[in-house]
Steps between C-alpha positions, in 0.01 A plus 500: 500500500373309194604155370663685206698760750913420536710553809838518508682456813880570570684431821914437554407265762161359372400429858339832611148439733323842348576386135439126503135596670427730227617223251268247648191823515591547117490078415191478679334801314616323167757646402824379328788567720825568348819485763861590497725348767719271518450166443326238747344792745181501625394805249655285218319173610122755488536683190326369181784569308845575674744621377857412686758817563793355719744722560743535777562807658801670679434457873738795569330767233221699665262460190424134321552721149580172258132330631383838447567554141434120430143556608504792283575327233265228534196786535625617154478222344159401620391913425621471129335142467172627641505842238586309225215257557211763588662759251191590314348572818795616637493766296157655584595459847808732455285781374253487736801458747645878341182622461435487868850644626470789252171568690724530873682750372515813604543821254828575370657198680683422176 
């Protein structure tokens, strides 16, 4: 990692071991560390900039969908900000990006 490099970090709970030790790896490397949690958890009290997703979740579902899609959101919103920042270099990137995948394929795969 460089000192310019970004993380982003998402976790429901914002307590996970794995995650908060690769948070702490990334911080110490330099880099910024963007999280979203929920508010006042130990991921949220580490990242450079957090950003706070509370949502509560139906205990009986199988699946924590609304958190889900929240996050989701959230990654959006950070992807479009980033593109329309870097778009001039975006752009190069892209065609390098479809110049590369158009080299995987294989003949008469279209």
């Amino acid at each position: 990692l460089r000192t310019e490099d970004v993380v982003v970090a998402i976790s429901q709970s914002g307590e996970t071991q794995a995650l908060l030790q690769s948070v702490t790896l990334a911080r110490e490397a330099g880099a910024k560390v963007i999280g979203v949690a929920p508010q006042k958890t130990s991921l949220s009290h580490q990242c450079s900039i957090p950003i706070s997703v509370n949502m509560e979740e139906d205990l009986q579902a199988f699946t924590p969908v609304s958190s889900r899609i929240a996050h989701l959101v959230v990654i959006d919103v950070l992807a479009t900000g980033v593109a329309r920042h870097r778009k001039p270099l975006l752009k190069e990137h892209l065609k390098r990006l479809e110049k590369s995948q158009r080299a995987l394929r294989t003949p008469g795969a279209e």
